[in-house]
C-alpha positions as CSV (number, residue, x, y, z in Angstrom):
1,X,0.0,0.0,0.0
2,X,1.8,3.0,-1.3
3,X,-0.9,5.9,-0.3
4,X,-1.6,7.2,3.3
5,X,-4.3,5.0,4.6
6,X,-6.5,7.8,5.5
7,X,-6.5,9.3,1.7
8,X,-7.4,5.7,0.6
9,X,-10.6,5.9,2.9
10,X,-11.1,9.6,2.2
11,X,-11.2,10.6,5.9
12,X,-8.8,13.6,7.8
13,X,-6.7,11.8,10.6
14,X,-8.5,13.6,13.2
15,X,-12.0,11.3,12.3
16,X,-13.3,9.1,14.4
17,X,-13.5,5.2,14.5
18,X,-17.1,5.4,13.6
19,X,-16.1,7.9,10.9
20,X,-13.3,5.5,9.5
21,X,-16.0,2.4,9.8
22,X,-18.7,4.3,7.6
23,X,-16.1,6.0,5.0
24,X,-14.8,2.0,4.7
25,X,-18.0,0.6,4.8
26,X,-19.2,2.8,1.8
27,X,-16.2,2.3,-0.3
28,X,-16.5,-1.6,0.2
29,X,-20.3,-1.4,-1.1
30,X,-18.8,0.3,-3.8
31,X,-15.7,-1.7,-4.5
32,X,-16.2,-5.4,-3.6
33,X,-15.1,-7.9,-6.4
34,X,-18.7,-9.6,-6.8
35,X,-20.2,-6.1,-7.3
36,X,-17.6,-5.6,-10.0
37,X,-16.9,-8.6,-11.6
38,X,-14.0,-8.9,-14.0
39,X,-12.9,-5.1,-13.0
40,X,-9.1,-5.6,-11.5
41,X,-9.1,-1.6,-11.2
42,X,-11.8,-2.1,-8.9
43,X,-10.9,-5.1,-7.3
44,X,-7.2,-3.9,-6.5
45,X,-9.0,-1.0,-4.9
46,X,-11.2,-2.8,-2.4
47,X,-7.8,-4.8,-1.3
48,X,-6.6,-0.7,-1.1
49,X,-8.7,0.2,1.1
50,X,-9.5,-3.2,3.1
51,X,-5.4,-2.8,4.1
52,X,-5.9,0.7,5.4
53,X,-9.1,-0.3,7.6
54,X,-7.0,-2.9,8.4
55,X,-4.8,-0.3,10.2
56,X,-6.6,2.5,10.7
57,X,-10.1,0.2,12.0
58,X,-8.1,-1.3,14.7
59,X,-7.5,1.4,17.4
60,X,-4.7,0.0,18.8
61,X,-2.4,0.0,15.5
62,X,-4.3,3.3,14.1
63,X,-2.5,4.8,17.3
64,X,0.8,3.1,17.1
65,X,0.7,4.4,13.4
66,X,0.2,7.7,14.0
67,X,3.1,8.0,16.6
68,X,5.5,6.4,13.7
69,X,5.8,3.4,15.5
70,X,4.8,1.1,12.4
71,X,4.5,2.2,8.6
72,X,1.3,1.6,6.6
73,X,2.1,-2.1,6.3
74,X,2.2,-3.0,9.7
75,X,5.4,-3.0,9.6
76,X,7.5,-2.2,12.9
77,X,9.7,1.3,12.4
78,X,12.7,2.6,15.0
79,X,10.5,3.5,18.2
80,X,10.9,7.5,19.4
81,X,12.1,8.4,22.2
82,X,8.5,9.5,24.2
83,X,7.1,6.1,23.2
84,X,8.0,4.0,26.8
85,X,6.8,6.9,28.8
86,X,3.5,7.4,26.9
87,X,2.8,3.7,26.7
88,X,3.5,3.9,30.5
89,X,1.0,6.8,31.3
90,X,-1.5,5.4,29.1
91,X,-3.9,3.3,31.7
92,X,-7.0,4.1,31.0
93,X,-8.9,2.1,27.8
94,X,-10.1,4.4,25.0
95,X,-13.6,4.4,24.8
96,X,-14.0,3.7,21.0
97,X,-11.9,0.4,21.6
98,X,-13.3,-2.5,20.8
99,X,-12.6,-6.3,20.4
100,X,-15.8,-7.0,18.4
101,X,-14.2,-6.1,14.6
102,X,-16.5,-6.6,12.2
103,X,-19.4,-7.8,14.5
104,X,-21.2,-4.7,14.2
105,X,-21.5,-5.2,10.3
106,X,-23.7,-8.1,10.6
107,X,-26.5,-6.2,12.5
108,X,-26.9,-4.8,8.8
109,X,-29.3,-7.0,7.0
110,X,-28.2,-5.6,3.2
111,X,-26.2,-7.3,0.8
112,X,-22.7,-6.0,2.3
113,X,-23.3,-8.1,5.5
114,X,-22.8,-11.3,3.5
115,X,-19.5,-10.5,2.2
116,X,-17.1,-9.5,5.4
117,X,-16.3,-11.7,8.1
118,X,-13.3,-10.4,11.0
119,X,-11.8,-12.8,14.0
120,X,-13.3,-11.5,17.0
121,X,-9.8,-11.2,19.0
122,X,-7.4,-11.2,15.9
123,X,-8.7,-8.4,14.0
124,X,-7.9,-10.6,10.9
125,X,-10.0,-9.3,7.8
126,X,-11.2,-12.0,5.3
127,X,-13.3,-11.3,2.5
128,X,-15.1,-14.4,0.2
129,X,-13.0,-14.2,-3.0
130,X,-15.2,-13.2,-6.6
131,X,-16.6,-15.7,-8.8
132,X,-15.3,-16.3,-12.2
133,X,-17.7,-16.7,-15.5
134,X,-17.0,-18.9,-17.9
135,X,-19.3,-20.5,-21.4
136,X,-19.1,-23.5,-22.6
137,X,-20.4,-25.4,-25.8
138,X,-21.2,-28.8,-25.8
139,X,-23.0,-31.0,-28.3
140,X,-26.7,-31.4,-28.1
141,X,-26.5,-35.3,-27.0
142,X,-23.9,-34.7,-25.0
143,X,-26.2,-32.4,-23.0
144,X,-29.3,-34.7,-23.1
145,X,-27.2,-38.2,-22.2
146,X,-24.3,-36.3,-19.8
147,X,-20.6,-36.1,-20.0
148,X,-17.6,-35.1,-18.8
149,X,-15.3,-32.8,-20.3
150,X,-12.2,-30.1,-19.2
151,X,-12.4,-26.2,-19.2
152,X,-9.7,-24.6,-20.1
153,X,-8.7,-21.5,-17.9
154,X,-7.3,-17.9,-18.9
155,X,-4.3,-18.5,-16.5
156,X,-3.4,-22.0,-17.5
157,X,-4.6,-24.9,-15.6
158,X,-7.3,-27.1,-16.5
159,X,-10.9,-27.8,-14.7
160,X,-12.8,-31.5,-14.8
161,X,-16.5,-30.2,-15.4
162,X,-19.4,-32.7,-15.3
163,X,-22.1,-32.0,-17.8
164,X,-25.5,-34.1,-15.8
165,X,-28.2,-35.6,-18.4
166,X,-30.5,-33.3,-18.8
167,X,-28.3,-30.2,-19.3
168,X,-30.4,-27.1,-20.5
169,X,-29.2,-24.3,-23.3
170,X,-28.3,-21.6,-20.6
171,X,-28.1,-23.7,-17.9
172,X,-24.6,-22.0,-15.4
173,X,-22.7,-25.4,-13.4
174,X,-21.2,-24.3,-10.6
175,X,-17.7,-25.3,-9.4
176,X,-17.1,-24.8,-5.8
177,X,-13.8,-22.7,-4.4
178,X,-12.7,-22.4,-8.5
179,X,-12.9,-18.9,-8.6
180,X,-10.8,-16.2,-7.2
181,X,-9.2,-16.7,-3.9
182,X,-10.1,-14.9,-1.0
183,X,-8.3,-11.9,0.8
184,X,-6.5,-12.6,4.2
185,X,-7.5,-16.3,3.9
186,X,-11.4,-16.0,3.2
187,X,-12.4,-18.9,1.0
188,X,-12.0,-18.6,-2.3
189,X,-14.9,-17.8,-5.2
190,X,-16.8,-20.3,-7.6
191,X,-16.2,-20.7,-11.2
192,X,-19.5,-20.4,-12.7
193,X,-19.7,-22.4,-16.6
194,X,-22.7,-21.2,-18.8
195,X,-23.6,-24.1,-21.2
196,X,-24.3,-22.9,-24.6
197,X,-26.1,-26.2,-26.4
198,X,-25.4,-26.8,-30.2
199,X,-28.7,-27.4,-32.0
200,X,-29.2,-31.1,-33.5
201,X,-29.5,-31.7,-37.2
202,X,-33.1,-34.0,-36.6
203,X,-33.8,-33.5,-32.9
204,X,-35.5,-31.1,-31.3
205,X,-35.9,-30.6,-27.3
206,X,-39.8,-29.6,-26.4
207,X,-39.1,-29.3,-22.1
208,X,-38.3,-32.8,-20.9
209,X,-39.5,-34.2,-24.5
210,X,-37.3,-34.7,-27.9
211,X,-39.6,-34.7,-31.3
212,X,-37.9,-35.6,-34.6
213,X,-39.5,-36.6,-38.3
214,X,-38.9,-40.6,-38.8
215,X,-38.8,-40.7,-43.3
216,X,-40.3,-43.6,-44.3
217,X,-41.1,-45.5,-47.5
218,X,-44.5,-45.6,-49.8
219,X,-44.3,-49.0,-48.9
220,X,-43.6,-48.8,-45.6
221,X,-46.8,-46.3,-45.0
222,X,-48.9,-48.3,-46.6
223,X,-48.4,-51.8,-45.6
224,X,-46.7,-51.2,-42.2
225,X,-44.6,-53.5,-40.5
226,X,-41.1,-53.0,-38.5
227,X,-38.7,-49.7,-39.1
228,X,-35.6,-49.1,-36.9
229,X,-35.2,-45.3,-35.7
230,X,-32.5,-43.9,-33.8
231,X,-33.6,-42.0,-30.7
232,X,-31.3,-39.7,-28.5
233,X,-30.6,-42.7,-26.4
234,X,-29.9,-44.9,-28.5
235,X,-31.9,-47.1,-31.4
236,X,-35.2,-48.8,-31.1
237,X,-37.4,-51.1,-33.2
238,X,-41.1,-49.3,-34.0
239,X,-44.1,-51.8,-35.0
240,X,-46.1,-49.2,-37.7
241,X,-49.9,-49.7,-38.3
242,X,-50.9,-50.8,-42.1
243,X,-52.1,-47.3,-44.1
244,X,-49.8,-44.9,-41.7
245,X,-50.3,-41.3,-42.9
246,X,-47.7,-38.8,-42.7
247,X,-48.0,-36.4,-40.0
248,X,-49.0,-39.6,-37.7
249,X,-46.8,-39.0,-34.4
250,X,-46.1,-42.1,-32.3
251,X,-45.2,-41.9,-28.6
252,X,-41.9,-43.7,-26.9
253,X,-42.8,-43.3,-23.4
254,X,-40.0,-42.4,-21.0
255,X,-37.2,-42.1,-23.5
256,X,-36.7,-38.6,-23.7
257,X,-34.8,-36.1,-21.2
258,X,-33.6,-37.4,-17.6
259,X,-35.5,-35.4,-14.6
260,X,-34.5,-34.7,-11.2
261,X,-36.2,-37.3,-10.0
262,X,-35.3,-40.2,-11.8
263,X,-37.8,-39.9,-14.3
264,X,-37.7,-39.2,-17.9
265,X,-40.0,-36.9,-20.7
266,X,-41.1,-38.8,-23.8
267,X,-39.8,-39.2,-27.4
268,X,-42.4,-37.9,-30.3
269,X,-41.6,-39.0,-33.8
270,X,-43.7,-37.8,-36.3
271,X,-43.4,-39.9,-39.5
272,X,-42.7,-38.4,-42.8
273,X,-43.2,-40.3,-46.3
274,X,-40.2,-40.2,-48.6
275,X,-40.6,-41.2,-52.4
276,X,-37.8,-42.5,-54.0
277,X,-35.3,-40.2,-55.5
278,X,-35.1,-41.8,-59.2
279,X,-38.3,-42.1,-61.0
280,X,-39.5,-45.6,-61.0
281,X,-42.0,-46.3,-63.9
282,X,-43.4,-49.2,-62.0
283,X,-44.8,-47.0,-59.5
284,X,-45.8,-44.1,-62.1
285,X,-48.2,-46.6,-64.1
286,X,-49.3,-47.8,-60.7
287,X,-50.8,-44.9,-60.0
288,X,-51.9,-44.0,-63.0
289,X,-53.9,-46.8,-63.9
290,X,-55.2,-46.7,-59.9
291,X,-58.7,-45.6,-60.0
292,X,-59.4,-45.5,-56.5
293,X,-57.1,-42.7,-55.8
294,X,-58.7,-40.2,-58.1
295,X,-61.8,-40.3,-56.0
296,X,-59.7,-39.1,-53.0
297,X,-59.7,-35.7,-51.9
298,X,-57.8,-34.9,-48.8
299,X,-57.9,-31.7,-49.3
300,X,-62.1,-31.2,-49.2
301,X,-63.5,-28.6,-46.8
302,X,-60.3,-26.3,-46.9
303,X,-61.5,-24.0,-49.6
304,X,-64.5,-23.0,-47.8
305,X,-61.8,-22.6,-44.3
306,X,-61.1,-19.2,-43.5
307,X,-60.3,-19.5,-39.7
């Protein structure tokens, strides 16, 4: 600390202790590393001023300080020459002593009460340390089914990070004492991941559900029978009913996102009929010569729709 501790709190050196408290106190609401996050200015700052509380809050070293007896560290300096004889003289305790530090900070029940805690007798200040902010991408199954993957970190080292099934776009995992350490031994921050989810190329998440279009054959629609599909978890065997229509949606109960509580959404797949990509002239002169289907209209009653 290279300032005088009373410019740092923006107090004259004949203020009192309450005056030091609430000039510190204000400064600390306005400096404090999870107010500001990301901001060193700020952050260097609050451990500013928390050092010159540090010395000027404690009565005892605010004194010994002002008589040139220590330096703005702490930091023991050549004793003068009146020092034995006032220590001697001095019996008498000086009313605005007191051994309770930071006790009287708690009786406040705003935001800044959360942040400080002091040892009663030590005087020791400790402040939590500030959160770091991170974003990650993962894949879209990866997020459904769980993983576990490594974040890589501005300053070098390297965090395991468990992605739980179930994993939400948005969703911020929390990795305890990751973040920045504390001051004067407080425990240190979180690191706080936001998971950015890639969208799928079929699937799509609907809450705890996943819908995707199953193509199937002509033949396949119109005879039915058994079709493979590949769900999020992993393939399964559908049974479809003869003369299935596209747009028909079939249910897979339980097979879609993992819950809290053990349980699981569902998986919609809504079945879309695929012709085949070459022409086949079997097929044409099927249809042509099928008389049945030129009495079909599915599209009756939407011309005279307007709602």
């Amino acid at each position: 600390m290279s300032r005088d501790p009373y410019e740092l709190l923006g107090v004259k050196k004949d203020a009192t202790q309450k005056d030091i408290q609430s000039a510190f106190r204000k400064l600390a609401k306005k400096l404090h590393p999870d107010l500001n996050p990301g901001d060193k200015k700020a952050e260097e700052r609050f451990k500013e001023i928390s050092a010159a509380y540090e010395l000027l809050g404690d009565e005892e070293k605010r004194g010994r300080f002002d008589r040139g007896e220590i330096d703005m560290t702490g930091a023991e300096q050549a004793p003068r020459q009146y020092y034995r004889d006032y220590a001697s003289a001095s019996g008498t305790e000086n009313p605005y002593h007191s051994s309770a530090g930071f006790a009287d900070f708690g009786d406040s029940d705003d935001i800044f009460s959360s942040f400080f805690s002091r040892r009663a007798r030590g005087g020791e200040f400790r402040a939590h340390g500030s959160d770091r902010h991170y974003s990650l991408e993962v894949d879209f199954l990866d997020a459904i089914n769980g993983t576990k993957t490594q974040i890589r970190l501005p300053d070098g080292p390297a965090l395991d990070l468990k992605i739980p099934p179930g994993t939400r776009d948005g969703q911020t995992l929390r990795l305890k004492g990751k973040g920045e350490p504390g001051i004067g031994g407080g425990s240190a921050g979180d690191a706080l991941v936001e998971i950015r989810v890639r969208p799928h190329r079929f699937y799509v998440r609907d809450g705890d559900d996943i819908r995707f279009d199953l193509p199937i054959t002509l033949r396949e629609a119109v005879l039915g029978g058994k079709v493979r599909a590949q769900t999020p978890s992993g393939p399964v065997n559908l049974t479809l009913p003869p003369h299935s229509n596209a747009g028909k949606t079939l249910r897979l109960k339980g097979k879609g996102v993992a819950k809290k509580d053990g349980s699981a959404g569902d998986v919609y797949i809504t079945l879309k009929i695929v012709l085949p990509d070459a022409s086949d002239q079997q097929l044409t002169e099927f249809m042509t010569g099928w008389t049945a289907g030129n009495a079909q209209d599915p599209r009756k009653g939407m011309e005279s729709s307007h709602g």
